[in-house]
Structures are given as structure tokens and as C-alpha cells.
C-alpha atoms as one frame of an Amber mdcrd trajectory, in Angstrom:
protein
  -6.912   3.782  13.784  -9.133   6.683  12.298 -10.949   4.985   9.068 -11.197
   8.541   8.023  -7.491   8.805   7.361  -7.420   5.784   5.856 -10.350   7.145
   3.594  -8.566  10.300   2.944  -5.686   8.465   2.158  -7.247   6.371  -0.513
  -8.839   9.682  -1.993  -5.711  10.876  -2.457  -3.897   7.647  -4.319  -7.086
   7.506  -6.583  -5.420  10.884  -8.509  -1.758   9.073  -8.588  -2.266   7.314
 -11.484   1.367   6.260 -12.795   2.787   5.074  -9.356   2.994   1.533  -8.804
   0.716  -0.233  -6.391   3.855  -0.302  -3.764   4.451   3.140  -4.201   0.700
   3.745  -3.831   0.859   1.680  -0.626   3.945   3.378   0.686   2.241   6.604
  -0.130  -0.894   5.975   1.931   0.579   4.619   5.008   2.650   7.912   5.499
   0.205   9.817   5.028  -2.175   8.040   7.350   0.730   7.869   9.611   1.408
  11.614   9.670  -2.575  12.352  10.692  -2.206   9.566  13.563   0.588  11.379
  14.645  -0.536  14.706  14.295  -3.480  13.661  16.422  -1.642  12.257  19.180
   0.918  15.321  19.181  -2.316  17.600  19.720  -4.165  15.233  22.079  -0.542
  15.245  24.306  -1.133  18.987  24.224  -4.127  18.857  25.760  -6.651  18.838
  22.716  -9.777  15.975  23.342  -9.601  13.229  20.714 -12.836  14.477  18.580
 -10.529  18.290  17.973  -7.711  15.993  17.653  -8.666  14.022  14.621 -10.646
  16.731  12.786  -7.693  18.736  13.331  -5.282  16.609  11.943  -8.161  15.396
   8.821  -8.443  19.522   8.009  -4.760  20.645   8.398  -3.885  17.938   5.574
  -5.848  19.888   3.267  -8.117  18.789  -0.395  -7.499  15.039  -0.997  -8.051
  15.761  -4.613  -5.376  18.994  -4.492  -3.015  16.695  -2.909  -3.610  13.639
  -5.060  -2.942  15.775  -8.386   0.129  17.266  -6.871   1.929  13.626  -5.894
   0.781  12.800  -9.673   2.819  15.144 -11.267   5.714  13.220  -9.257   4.689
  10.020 -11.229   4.855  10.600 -14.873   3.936   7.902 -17.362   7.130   6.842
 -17.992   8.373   6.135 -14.657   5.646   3.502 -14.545   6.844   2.417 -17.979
  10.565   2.300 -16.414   9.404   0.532 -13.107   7.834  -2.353 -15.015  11.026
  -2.373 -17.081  12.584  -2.881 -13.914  10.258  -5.395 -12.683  11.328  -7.474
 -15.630  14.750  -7.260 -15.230  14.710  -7.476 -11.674  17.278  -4.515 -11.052
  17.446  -0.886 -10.087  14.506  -1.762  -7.225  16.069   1.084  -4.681  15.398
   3.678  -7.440  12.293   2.895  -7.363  12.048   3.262  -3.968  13.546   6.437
  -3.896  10.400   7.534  -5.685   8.133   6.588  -2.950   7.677   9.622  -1.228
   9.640  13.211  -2.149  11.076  15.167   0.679   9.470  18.226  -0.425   6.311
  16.805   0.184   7.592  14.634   3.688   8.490  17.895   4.934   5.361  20.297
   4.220   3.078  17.429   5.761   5.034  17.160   8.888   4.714  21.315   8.813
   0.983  20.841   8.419   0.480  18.341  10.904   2.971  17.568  13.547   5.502
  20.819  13.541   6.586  19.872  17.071   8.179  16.582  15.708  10.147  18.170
  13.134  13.923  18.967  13.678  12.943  22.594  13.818  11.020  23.448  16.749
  12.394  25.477  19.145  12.659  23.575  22.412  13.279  26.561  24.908  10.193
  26.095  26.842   8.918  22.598  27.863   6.098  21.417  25.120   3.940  20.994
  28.389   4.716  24.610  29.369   3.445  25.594  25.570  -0.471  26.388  25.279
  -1.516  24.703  21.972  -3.405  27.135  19.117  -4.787  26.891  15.561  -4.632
  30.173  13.931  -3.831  29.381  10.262  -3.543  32.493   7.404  -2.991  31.984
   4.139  -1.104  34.326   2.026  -2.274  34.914  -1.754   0.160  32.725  -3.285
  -0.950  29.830  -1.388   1.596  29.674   1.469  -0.233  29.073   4.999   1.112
  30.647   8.442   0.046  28.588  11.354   0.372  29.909  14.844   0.570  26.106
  16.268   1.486  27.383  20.202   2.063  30.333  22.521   3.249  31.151  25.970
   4.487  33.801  28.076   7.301  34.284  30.348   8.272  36.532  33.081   6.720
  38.532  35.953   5.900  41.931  36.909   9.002  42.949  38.371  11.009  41.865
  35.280   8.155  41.932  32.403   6.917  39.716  30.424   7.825  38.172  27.130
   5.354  36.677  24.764   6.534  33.914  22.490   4.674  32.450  19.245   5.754
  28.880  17.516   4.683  28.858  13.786   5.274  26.661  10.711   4.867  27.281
   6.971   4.143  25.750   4.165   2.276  25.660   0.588  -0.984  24.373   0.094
   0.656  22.268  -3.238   3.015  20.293  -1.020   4.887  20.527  -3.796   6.097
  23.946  -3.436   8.223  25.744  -0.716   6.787  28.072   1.124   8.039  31.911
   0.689   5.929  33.979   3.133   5.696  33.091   7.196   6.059  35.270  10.145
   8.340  37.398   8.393   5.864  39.178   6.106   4.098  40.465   9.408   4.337
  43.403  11.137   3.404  43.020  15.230   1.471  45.213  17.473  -0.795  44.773
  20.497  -4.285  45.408  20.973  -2.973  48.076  23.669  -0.241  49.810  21.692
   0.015  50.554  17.662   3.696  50.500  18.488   5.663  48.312  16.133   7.169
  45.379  18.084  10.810  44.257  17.103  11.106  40.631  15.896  13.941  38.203
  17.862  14.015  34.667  18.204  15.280  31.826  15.412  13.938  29.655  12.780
  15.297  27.587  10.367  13.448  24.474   7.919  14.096  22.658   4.630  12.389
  22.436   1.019   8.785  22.762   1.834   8.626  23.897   4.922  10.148  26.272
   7.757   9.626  27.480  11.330   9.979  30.266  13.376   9.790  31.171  17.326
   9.593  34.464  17.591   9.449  36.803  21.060   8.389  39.863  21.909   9.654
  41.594  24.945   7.824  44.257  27.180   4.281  42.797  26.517   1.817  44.821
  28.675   0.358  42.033  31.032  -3.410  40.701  29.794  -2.444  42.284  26.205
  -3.124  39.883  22.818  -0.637  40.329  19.975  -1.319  41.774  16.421  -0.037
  40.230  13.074  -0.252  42.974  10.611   0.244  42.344   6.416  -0.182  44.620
   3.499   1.546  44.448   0.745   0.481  43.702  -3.292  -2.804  44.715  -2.618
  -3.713  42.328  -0.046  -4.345  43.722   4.031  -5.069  41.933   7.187  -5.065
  41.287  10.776  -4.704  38.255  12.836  -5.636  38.379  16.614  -3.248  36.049
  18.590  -4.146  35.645  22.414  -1.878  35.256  24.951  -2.081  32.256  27.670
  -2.021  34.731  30.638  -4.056  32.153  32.817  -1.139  30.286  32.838   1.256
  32.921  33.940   1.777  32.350  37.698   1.003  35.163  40.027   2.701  35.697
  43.375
């Protein structure tokens, strides 16, 4: 095990002040869980350990932004109530039920280990998918990440480029409102607008999207477009086409 999770899991329980000590316990073994598996999801992609685990240690985000935002969860007089509860030795699986939100399970699977959640689009072998790490973050806080690519097809029939994303707010607190959706897609050969297909689908904080783009000129990188309320940008998103077979 990675003492730097369990490090970054202590930094965060330091800002939960009004949680009980099993609570605080519960809290940091999920959350050095998630990063383990996170690591292992990446390093089963293909990713050496070293990217692995400072992958999985940077996608989790500010210990002390995290911390504050599971504190708000545990007011003062929950911990009032629990010890209440204690005494009287009843309501114990309401207290549990306070453990960990599902808000917050859900955005740190999205910002970890988005191929374990029950959202990813399984249409093309994980083994077939080439791993990336493109993350944008939208002015409200939400955060795109482009988490895996690949391309299908041949020259007689074209190719189609595919892109596996999750979202989710840096306050895990919070669902995420922008994703793939507030881009507009072009190549780097064409300014022609590329229609969207593919599905999505997630739960409170957190949601995914595989998207594909037909007719993708071969050796071509894709374009991620956004304007709007005042901010503009571009993200560059290349295409595994060393992995495309060639007759």
C-alpha cells in the first residue's frame, strides 16, 4: 500500500471535525481504497506504477478542499446525536448511513476509476482502449476528463474515432453540469463541425459519456471547442492510430 494515500487520507479527516472516529475511519479507508484502485485500473491499462500512483494522488484533488467539503456533511449536532446514540445504544445504522454520501462515492469513482463505475461504455474491449489524461476544467468548477480513446475501422469503410470521458465537480459535493456536451468538435484537418452520437448516462455527482465521430480523416487528432460566458478554449485530443491495424 501507497503511504501517500494513506497520508492524503489523514489530511483530509484532519478538516472533518464533527464525525466520529468510526466515521473518520470508514472515511479514510475508502478513500485510500479508491486511489489503490484507481492505480491498479491505470497500471492494467498499461500505465508504469510511478504514473500510476501520482495519477491516482493528483486526480483526487486538494486534501484540504476535500476535507472542508466532507465537513459540511458532519455538522455539530450529528456528533452531539451520535454520542446520544452511543448512550442509548440505538439508532447505530443511522449512523452508519452517514459514513460516506453517495454524492461524494460517486464523483471519486469519476475522478479516479471511471472504468469501474456502472457507466462506462463497454463496446470496445478495455484492452482495445488506449488510456489518456486530458482533464479541463470549466469555470464553475466542473472537470472534463478524456480518460481513453480508440479508433475503429479501415480505409475501405472509414474510420470512427471514439472518446470515453467522465465528469465531475472539484467540491465532491456538487454535481457536475458541464462535460462533453458543452464542446463543439473539429479536427486539426477540417474546421467542419463534427456531429455528436454515442450514450452516456451517471448519477448525483458524476456522469459519463462515449462519444464517436464518424468519417475521421486517417492520422487526424480531434478538436474540443468551448466558448460561451466569456470563457474560450481548445483541447487537442490525439488519436491512437498506431494501433489501428493496416493491411
Amino acid at each position: 500500500m501507497d503511504d501517500r494515500f494513506q497520508d492524503y487520507s489523514k489530511a483530509v479527516c484532519k478538516y472533518v471535525n464533527h464525525a466520529t472516529g468510526r466515521e473518520k475511519a470508514s472515511i479514510q479507508a475508502e478513500l485510500t481504497a479508491h486511489m489503490e484502485d484507481h492505480a491498479q485500473a491505470l497500471m492494467d491499462a498499461g500505465y508504469n506504477e510511478d504514473h500510476a500512483r501520482n495519477a491516482a494522488l493528483t486526480a483526487m484533488g486538494d486534501p484540504t478542499e476535500v476535507g472542508k467539503a466532507l465537513n459540511r456533511e458532519y455538522p455539530l449536532r450529528w456528533l452531539i446525536l451520535s454520542r446520544l446514540f452511543l448512550i442509548l445504544a440505538v439508532c447505530t445504522g443511522l449512523l452508519l448511513l452517514l459514513a460516506f454520501p453517495g454524492g461524494v462515492y460517486a464523483s471519486l469513482v469519476a475522478r479516479t476509476a471511471p472504468m469501474q463505475s456502472g457507466y462506462h461504455e463497454v463496446s470496445i474491449p478495455a484492452e482495445e482502449l488506449t488510456p489518456m489524461d486530458i482533464k479541463q476544467t470549466f469555470p464553475n468548477g466542473d472537470v472534463l476528463w478524456i480518460y481513453a480513446t480508440a479508433v475503429t475501422g479501415d480505409d475501405d469503410q472509414g474510420y470512427t474515432a471514439h472518446i470515453y470521458t467522465s465528469s465531475y465537480n472539484k467540491n465532491p459535493l456538487r454535481d457536475p453540469y458541464y462535460g462533453v456536451g458543452a464542446l463543439i468538435f473539429t479536427t486539426d484537418a477540417s474546421s467542419d463541425v463534427l456531429p455528436l452520437s454515442g450514450g452516456g448516462g451517471g448519477t448525483h455527482g458524476a456522469a459519463y459519456f462515449h462519444r464517436k465521430f464518424d468519417c475521421i480523416p486517417k492520422g487526424a487528432s480531434l478538436l474540443g471547442h468551448y466558448d460561451q460566458y466569456g470563457t474560450e478554449f481548445t483541447i487537442e485530443i490525439p488519436l491512437p492510430w498506431e494501433e489501428v491495424a493496416t493491411p
